[in-house]
VOPAGU-2260 file (C-alpha; in pm, 1 decimal, decimal comma):
REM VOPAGU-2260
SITE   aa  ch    i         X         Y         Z
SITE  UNK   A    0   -2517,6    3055,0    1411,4
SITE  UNK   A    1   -2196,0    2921,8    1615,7
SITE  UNK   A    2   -2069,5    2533,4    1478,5
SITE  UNK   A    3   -2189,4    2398,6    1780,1
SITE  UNK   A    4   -2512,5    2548,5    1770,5
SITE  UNK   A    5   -2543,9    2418,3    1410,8
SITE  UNK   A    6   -2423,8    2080,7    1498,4
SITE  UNK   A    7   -2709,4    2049,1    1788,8
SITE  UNK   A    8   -2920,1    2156,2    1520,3
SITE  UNK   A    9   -2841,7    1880,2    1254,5
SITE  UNK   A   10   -2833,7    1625,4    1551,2
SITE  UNK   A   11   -3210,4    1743,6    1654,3
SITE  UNK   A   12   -3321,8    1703,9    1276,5
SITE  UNK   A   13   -3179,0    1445,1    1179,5
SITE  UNK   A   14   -2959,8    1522,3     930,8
SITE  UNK   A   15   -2631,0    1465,0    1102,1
SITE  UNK   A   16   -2454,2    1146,5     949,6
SITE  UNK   A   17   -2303,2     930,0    1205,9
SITE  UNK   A   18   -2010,8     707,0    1137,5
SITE  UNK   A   19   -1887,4     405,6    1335,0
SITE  UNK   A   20   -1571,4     240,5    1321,6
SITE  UNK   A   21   -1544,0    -108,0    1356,9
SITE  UNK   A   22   -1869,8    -321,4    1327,5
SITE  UNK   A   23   -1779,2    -584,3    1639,6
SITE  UNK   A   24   -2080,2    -662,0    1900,0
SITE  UNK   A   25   -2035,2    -257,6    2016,1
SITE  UNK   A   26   -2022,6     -87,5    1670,6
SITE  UNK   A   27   -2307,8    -321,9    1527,3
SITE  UNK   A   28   -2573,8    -308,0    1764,0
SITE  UNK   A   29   -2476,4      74,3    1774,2
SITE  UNK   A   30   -2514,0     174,4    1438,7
SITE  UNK   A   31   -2848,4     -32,0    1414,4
SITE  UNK   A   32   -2986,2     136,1    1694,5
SITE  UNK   A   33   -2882,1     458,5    1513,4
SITE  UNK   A   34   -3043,9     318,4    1174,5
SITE  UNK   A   35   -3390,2     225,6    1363,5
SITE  UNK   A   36   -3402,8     608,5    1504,1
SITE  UNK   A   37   -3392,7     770,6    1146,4
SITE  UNK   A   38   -3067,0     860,0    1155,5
SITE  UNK   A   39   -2810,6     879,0     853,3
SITE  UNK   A   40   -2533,7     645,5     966,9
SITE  UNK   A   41   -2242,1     469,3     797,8
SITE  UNK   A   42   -2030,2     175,5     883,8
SITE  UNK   A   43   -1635,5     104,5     851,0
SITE  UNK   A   44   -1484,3    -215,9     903,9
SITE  UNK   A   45   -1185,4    -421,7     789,1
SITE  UNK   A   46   -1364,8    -736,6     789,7
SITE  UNK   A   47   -1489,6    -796,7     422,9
SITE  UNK   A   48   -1728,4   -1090,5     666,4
SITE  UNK   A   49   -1897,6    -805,4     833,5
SITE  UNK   A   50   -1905,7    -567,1     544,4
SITE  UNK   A   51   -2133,9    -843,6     306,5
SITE  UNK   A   52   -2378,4    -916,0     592,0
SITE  UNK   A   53   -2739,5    -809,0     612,9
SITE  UNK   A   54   -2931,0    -674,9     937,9
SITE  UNK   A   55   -3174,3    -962,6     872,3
SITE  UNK   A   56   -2887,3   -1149,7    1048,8
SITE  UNK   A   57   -2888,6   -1042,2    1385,0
């Protein structure tokens, strides 16, 4: 199996963890809409603000 063909694979399962850089009103909104959808994602920002938050928030 080629990388790309095993990288459509982990996206179609699920498995694939997605990251997103900077947590602003794009990254947010983003990585919850990633989170809802069952995917694996994690969140990097410089703000310590942003960082302690909960989604109960927004």
């Amino acid at each position: 199996m080629s990388q790309h063909e095993n990288l459509l694979k982990k996206i179609e399962d699920k498995t694939y963890t997605i990251g997103i850089v900077g947590l602003g009103y794009v990254g947010l909104p983003l990585m919850w809409t990633f989170h809802q959808n069952n995917m694996p994602v994690l969140g990097f920002d410089i703000d310590a603000k942003k960082l302690n938050q909960d989604f109960k928030d927004y």
